[in-house]
C-alpha positions in Angstrom: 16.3 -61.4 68.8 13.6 -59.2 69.8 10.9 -62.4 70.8 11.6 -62.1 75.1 11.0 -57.9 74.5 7.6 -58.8 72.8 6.3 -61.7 74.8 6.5 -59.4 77.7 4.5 -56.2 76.1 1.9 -58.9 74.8 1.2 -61.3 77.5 -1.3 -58.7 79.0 -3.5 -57.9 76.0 -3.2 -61.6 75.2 -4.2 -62.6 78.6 -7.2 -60.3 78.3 -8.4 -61.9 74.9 -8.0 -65.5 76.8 -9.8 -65.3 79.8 -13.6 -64.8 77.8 -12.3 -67.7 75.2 -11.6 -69.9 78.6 -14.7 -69.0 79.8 -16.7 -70.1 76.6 -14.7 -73.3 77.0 -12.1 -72.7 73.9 -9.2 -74.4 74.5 -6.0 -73.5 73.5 -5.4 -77.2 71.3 -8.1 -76.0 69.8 -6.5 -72.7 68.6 -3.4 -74.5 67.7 -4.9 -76.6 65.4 -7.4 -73.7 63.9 -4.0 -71.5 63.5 -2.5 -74.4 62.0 -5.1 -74.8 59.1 -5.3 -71.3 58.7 -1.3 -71.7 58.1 -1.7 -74.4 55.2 -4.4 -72.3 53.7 -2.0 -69.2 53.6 0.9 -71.6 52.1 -1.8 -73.1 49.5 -2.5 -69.3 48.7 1.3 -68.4 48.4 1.5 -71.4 45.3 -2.0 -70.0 43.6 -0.3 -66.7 43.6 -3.1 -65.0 46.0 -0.3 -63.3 48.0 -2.5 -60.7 49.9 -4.5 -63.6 51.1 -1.3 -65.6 52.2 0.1 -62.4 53.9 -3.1 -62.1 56.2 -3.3 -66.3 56.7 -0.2 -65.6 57.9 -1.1 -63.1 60.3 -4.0 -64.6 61.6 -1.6 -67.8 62.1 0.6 -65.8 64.6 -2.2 -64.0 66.3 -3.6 -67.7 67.3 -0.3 -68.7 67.9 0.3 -65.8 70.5 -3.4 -67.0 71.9 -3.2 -70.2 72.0 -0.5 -70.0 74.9 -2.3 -67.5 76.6 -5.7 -69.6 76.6 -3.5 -72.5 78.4 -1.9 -70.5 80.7 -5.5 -69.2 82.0 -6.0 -72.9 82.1 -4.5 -76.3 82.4 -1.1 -75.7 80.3 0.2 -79.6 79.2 3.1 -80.9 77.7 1.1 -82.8 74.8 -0.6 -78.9 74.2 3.0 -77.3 74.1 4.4 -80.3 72.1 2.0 -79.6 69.2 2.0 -76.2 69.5 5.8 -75.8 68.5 5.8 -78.7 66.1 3.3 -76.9 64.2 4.7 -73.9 64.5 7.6 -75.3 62.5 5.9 -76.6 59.9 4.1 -73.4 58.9 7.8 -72.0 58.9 8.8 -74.2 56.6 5.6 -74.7 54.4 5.6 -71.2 53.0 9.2 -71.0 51.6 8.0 -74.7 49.8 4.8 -72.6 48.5 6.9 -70.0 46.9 8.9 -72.8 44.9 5.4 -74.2 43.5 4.4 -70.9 42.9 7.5 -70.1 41.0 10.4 -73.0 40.4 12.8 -70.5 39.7 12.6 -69.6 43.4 13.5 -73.6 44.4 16.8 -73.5 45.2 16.4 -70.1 47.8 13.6 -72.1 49.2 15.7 -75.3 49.6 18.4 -73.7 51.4 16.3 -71.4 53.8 14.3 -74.8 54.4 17.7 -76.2 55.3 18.4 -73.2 57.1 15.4 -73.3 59.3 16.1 -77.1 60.1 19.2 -75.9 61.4 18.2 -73.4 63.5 15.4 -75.6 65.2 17.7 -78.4 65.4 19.8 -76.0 67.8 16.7 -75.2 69.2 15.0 -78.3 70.3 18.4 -80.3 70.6 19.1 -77.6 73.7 15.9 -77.8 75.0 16.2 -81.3 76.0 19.0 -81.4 77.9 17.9 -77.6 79.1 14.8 -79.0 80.7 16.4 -82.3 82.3 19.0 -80.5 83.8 16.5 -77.8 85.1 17.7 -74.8 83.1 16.2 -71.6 82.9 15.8 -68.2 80.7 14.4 -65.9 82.9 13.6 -63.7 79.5 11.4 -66.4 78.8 9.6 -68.2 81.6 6.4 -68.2 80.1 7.7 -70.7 77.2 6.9 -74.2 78.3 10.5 -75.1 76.7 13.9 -73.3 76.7 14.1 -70.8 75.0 17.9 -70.6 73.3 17.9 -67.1 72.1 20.0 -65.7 68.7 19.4 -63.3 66.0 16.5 -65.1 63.6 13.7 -66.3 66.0 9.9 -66.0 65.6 9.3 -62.2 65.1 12.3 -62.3 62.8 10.6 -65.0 60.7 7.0 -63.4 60.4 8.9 -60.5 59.1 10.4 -62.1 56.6 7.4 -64.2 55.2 5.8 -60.8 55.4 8.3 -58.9 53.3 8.2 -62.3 51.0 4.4 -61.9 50.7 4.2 -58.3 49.8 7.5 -58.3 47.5 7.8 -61.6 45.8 10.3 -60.4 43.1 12.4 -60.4 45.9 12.0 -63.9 46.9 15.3 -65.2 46.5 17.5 -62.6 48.1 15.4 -62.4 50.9 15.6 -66.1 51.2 19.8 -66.5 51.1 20.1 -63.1 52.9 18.0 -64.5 56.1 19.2 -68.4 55.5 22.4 -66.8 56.0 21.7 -65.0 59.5 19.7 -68.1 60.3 23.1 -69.9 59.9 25.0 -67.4 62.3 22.2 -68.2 65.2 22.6 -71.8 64.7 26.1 -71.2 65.2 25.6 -69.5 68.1 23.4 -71.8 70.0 26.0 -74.6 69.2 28.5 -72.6 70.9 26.2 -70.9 73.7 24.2 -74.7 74.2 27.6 -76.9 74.5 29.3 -74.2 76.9 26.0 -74.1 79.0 25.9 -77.5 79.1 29.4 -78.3 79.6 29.5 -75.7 82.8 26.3 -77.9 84.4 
């Protein structure tokens, strides 16, 4: 919901970060993969119970994520750099809720269904983003995104949030899991709706 807003007030103090990592000849697969790691380190931490080291893995995971993109966009952006970058980015998502259900099994059934939840949100997603980018589709919100971008109410500043709030108040695990599976389940509904009706009008 509020991902287009903050991609916009970010791309310039990203952009400044980039340009000395392009210069020193980091690239932004590199990054990914580095973010990535960090990511699996955070979700490890979540299942040994080290929460205030999964909450800043996790932080750290989005701050590469954010520079990543700038790095490539200060460089040679490719379609194999933007693949990875979003299939990662999905894992991590998805890792964390399974680290909560090792850390606790009572959580496992919350974690299954926001898992489920988040597979159909980035069905909706990717799905649209196919057909988006073959028929030459465009959100001008968005043009920085290498893919389209079908926007609804849980995206990825919605999600950090939430991993964040899980981090720092576990006890709360399980309501915070159904509460934001469920609006995950309104924004799939609404791509379905918004994605067939732009696809059917092209």
């Amino acid at each position: 919901m509020f991902d287009a807003a903050l991609v916009a007030r970010l791309k310039s103090p990203l952009s400044r970060i980039a340009k000395p990592l392009v210069q020193r000849g980091v690239t932004a697969n590199q990054l990914t993969w580095i973010g990535f790691g960090v990511g699996v380190i955070g979700a490890l931490a979540v299942s040994l119970d080290a929460l205030e080291w999964a909450l800043a893995c996790l932080l750290l995971n989005r701050l590469l994520d954010g520079l990543d993109g700038a790095v490539a966009r200060a460089s040679t952006p490719t379609d194999a750099g933007a693949f990875l970058d979003i299939v990662l980015d999905f894992l991590i998502y998805s890792l964390y809720p399974l680290a909560f259900a090792l850390r606790d099994p009572s959580d496992a059934l919350a974690a299954a269904f926001l898992i489920f939840c988040f597979v159909t949100t980035g069905t909706t997603f990717l799905a649209f983003s196919i057909f988006a980018k073959a028929r030459g589709l465009e959100n001008s919100r968005l043009k920085e995104k290498s893919i389209y971008y079908l926007e609804g109410l849980t995206e990825g500043f919605e999600t950090l949030l939430v991993l964040c709030a899980m981090c720092l108040f576990p006890g709360w695990f399980q309501i915070i899991a159904m509460g934001f599976g469920g609006l995950c389940l309104v924004t799939a509904s609404m791509r379905i709706h918004r994605g067939f009706t732009l696809l059917r009008g092209n």
